[in-house]
SEPA-968261 format. One record per atom (N, C-alpha, C): residue in one letter; x, y negated, z negated. Coordinates in steps of 0.1 Angstrom, whole numbers, plus 5000, padded with zeros to 4 digits. Atoms other than C-alpha are relative to their C-alpha. Layout:
<recs>
AXYZ ...
</recs>
This chain:
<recs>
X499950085012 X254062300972 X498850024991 X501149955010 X250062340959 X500650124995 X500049895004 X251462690955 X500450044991 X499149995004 X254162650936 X499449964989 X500650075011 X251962380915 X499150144991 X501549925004 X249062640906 X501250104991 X499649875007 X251562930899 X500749974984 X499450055011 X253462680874 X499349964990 X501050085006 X250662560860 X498850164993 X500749865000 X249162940859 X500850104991 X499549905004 X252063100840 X500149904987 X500150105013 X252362770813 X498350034995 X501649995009 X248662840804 X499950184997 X500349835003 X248763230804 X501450024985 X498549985007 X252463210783 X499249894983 X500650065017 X250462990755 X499050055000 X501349905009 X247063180753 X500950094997 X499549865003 X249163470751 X500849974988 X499249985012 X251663360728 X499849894989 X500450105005 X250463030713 X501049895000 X498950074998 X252662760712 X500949974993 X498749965007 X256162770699 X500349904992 X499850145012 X257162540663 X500850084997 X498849965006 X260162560647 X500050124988 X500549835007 X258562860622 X500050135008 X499949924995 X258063050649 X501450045008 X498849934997 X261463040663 X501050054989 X499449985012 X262763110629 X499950114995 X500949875006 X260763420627 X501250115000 X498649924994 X263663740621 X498750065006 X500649924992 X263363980649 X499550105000 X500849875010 X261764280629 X498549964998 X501750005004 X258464100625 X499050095004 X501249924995 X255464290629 X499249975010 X500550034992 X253464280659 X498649914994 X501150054999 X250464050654 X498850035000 X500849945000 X247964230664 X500150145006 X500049884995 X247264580672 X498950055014 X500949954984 X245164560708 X501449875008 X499450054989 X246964470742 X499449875004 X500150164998 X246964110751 X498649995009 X500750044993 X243963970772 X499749865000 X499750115001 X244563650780 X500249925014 X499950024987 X243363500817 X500049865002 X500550114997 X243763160833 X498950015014 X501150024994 X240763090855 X499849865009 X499750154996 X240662810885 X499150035011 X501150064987 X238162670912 X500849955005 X499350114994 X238862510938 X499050015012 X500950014992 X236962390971 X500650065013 X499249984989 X237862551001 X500150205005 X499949844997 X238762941018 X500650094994 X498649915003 X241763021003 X500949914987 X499350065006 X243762900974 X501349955003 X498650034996 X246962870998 X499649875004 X500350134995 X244862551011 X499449974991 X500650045010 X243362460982 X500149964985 X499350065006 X243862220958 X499450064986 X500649945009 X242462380924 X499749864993 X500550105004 X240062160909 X499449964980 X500449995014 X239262280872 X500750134999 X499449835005 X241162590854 X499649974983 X500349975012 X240262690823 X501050184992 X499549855008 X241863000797 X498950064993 X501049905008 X239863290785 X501050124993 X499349895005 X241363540761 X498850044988 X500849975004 X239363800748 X500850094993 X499749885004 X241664030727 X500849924988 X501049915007 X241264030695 X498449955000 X501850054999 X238263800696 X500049915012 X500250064988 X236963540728 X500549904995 X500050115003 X238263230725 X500749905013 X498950074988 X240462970750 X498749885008 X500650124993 X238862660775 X498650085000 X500849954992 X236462890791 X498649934988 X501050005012 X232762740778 X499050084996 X501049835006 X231163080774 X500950084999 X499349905001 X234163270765 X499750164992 X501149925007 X231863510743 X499650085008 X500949914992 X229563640768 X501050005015 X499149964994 X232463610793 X500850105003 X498949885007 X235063840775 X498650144999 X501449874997 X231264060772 X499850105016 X500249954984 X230764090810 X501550065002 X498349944992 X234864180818 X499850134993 X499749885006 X234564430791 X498950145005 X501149904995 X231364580804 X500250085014 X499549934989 X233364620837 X501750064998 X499149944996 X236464740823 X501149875010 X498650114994 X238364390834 X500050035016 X500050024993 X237764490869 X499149895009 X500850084993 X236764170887 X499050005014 X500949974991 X235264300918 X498750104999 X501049915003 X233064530899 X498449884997 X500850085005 X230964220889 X499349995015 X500650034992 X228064220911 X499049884999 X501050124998 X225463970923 X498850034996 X501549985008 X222063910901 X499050015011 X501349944994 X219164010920 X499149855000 X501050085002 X217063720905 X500549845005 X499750144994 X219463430921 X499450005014 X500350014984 X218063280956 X501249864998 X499550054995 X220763080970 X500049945019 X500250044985 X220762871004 X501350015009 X498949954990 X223062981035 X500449854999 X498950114993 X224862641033 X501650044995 X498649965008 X228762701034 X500749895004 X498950115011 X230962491009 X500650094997 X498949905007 X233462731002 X501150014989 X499450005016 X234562770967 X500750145000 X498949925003 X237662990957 X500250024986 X499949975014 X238063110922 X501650135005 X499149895000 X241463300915 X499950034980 X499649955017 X242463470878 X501350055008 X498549964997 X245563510868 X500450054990 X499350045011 X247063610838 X500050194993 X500149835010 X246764000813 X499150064998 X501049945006 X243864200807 X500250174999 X499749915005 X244464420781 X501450095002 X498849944995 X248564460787 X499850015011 X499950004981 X248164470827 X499849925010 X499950094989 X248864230852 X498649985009 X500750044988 X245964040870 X500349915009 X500150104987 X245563860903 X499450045012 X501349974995 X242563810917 X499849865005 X500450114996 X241063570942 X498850025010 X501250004987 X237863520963 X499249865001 X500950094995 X236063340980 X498649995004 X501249984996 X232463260982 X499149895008 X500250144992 X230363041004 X499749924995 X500150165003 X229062790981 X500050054983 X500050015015 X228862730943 X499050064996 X500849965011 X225362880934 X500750165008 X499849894995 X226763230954 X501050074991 X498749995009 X229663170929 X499550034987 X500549965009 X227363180901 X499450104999 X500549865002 X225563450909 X500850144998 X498649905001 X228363670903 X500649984986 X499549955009 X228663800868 X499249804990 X500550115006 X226663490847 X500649904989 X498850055014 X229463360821 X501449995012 X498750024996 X232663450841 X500949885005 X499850114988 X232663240871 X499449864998 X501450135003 X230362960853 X500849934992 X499650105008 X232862680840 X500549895011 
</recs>
């Protein structure tokens, strides 16, 4: 049932960053209109949660980031956010750990998944790390809301 919650709650926030949300102008629009913009959508939702795994885990804050044409959405550094994804090419595992963080072996186990388009192409991404500053140390904007 969490599962079901997250994924419903994961495609209603990816379906309005992406498309914005729907008023009677916009359904009125004929179907010849011109695309909007000319770059492929980027448009992630983003969620914490405490625990190993998101299948056990209740998500505790989610936020949206879309960075295409410009940053904007919940996330509160979506700027230097949408900076770092771009500098890896949207690949989330490319983001490594700062050098200059010390963190303590205590494990709290925090889950972050994304979900949502970067740049026209299906994401879905989850990990898990052992506590919240090990979570921060990983990419300084992304994972930091």
């Amino acid at each position: 049932m969490r599962n079901t919650a997250r994924w419903a709650t994961t495609i209603a926030l990816t379906a309005t960053a992406v498309c914005g949300p729907l008023t009677g102008a916009a359904l009125a629009a004929p179907a010849t209109t011109a695309p909007a913009s000319l770059y492929a959508p980027s448009a992630l939702v983003l969620t914490i949660a405490h625990g190993d795994s998101s299948a056990t885990a209740a998500p505790q804050r989610a936020v949206t980031l879309t960075c295409a044409p410009t940053a904007s959405g919940t996330h509160p550094a979506a700027v230097p956010a949408c900076a770092e994804l771009r500098g890896v090419g949207g690949d989330l595992d490319a983001l490594a750990a700062r050098d200059d963080v010390l963190c303590t072996r205590e494990y709290d186990p925090v889950v972050v998944t994304v979900d949502g388009v970067w740049q026209g192409k299906r994401v879905s991404y989850e990990r898990a790390f052992a506590n919240d500053c090990v979570k921060t140390s990983y990419g300084t904007s992304v994972f930091s809301f």
